[in-house]
C-alpha positions in Angstrom: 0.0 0.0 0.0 2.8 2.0 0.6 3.8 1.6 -3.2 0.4 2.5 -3.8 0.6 5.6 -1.9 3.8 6.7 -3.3 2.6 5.9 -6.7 -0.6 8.3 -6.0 1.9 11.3 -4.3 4.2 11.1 -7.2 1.4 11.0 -9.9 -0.4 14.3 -7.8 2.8 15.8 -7.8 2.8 15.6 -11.8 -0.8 16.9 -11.8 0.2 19.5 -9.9 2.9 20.4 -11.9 1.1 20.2 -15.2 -1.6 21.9 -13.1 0.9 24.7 -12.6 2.6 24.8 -16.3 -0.9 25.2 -17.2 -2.2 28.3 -15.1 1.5 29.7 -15.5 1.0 29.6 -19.1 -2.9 30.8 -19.1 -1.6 34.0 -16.8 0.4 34.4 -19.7 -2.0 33.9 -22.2 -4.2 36.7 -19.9 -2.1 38.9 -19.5 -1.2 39.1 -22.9 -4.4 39.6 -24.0 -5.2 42.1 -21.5 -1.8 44.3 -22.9 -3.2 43.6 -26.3 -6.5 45.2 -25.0 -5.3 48.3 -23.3 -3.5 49.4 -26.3 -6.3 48.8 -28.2 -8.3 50.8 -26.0 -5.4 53.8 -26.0 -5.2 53.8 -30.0 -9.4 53.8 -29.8 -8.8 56.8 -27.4 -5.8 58.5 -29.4 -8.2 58.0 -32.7 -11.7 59.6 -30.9 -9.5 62.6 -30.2 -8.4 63.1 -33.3 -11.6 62.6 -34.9 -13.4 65.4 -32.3 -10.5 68.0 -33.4 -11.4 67.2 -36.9 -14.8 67.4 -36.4 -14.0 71.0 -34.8 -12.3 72.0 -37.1 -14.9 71.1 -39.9 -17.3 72.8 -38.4 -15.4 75.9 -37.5 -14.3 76.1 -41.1 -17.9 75.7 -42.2 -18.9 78.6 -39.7 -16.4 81.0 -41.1 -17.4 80.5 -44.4 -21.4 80.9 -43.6 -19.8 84.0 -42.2 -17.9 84.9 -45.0 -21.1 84.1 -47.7 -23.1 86.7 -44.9 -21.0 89.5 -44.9 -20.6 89.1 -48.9 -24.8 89.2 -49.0 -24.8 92.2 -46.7 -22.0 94.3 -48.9 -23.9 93.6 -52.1 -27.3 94.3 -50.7 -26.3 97.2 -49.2 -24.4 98.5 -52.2 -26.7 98.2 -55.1 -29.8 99.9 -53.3 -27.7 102.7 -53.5 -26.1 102.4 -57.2 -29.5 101.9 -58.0 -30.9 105.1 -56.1 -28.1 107.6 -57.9 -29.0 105.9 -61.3 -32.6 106.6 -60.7 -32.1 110.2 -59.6 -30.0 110.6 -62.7 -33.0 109.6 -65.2 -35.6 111.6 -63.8 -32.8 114.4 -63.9 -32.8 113.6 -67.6 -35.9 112.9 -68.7 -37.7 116.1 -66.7 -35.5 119.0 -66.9 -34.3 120.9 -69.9 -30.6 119.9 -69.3 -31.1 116.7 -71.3 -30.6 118.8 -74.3 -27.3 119.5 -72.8 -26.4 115.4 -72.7 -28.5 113.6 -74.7 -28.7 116.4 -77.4 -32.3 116.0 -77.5 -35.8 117.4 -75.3 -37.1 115.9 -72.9 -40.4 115.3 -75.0 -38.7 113.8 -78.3 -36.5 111.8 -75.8 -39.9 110.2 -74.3 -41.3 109.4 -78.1 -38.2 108.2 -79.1 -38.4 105.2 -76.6 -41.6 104.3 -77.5 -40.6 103.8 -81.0 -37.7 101.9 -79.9 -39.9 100.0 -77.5 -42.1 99.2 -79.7 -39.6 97.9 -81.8 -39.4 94.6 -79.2 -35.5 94.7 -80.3 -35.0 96.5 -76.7 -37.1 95.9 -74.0 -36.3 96.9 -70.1 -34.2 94.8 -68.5 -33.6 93.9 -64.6 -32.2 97.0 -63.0 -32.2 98.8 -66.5 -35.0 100.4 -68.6 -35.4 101.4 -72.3 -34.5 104.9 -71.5 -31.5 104.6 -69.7 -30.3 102.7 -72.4 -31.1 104.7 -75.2 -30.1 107.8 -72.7 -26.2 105.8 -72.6 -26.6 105.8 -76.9 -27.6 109.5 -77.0 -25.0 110.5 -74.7 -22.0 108.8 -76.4 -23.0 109.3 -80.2 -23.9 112.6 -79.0 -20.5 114.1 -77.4 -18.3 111.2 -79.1 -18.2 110.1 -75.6 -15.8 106.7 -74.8 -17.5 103.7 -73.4 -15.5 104.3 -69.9 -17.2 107.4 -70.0 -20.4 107.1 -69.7 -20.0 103.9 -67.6 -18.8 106.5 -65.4 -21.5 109.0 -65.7 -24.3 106.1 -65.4 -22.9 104.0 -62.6 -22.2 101.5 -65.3 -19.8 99.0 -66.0 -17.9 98.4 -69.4 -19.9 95.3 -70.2 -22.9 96.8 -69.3 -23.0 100.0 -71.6 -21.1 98.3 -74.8 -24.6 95.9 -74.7 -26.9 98.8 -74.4 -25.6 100.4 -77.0 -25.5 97.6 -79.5 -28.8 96.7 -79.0 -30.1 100.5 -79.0 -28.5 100.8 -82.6 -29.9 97.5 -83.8 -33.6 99.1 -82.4 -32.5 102.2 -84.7 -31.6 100.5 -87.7 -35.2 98.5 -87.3 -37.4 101.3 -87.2 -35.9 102.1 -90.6 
């Protein structure tokens, strides 16, 4: 029995030590899964930050350019009223006093028939922010004083492209009513 016993001690001691290989090797086996996890969890960490600055910065570049499309908006809508007010002023200045003969070389009367006729013609018609008689006011005004296009782009609160146009189609009217 003694045999027997030492036979069961030494075959527990085995056990144990494959017992203890076994949970050496599992604490291994834990713990390196639980380094693999914590810098998986740091990278996660490291990778939301980064993603919240970029989200701030996204949206702080979006703001300043809704500000930027604003403050655009506001300049133009501000600016025109006013270009549009002096232009205005300027036409009834024409059309209603007896200085039109002085720029237009024409009365204020023939001045008002003559854009009916050209009206009329359906070659010219008013256009946004620009009627009949301001243009053929622009054609008068340079065929009458030889004036250059920069000219009367200046006098009417024009630009280049605008008055070369205007006067194109004013002439085309002219050569119509023929």
């Amino acid at each position: 029995m003694d045999n027997e016993n030492n036979w069961k001690l030494l075959w527990d001691d085995e056990y144990m030590q494959e017992s203890e290989d076994t949970i050496a090797i599992y604490n291994d086996f834990a713990h390196a899964n639980m380094n693999i996890i914590s810098k998986i969890q740091e990278q996660l960490k490291r990778n939301t930050q980064l993603a919240l600055v970029m989200i701030i910065c996204i949206i702080a570049f979006g703001l300043n350019l809704l500000r930027m499309l604003v403050m655009q908006t506001n300049s133009i809508t501000e600016f025109e009223p006013r270009k549009e007010r002096r232009r205005q002023e300027l036409m009834e200045y024409l059309v209603h006093i007896e200085r039109s003969r002085d720029i237009m070389r024409m009365g204020p009367e023939a001045f008002i028939q003559l854009c009916e006729r050209i009206r009329a013609t359906e070659v010219v018609k008013d256009a946004y922010r620009s009627t009949v008689e301001e243009q053929v006011s622009k054609f008068l005004h340079t065929i009458g004083h030889n004036a250059k296009n920069q000219s009367v782009s200046f006098f009417f609160h024009r630009s280049g492209q605008t008055v070369s146009p205007h006067f194109h189609n004013i002439l085309n009217a002219i050569f119509m009513m023929e």
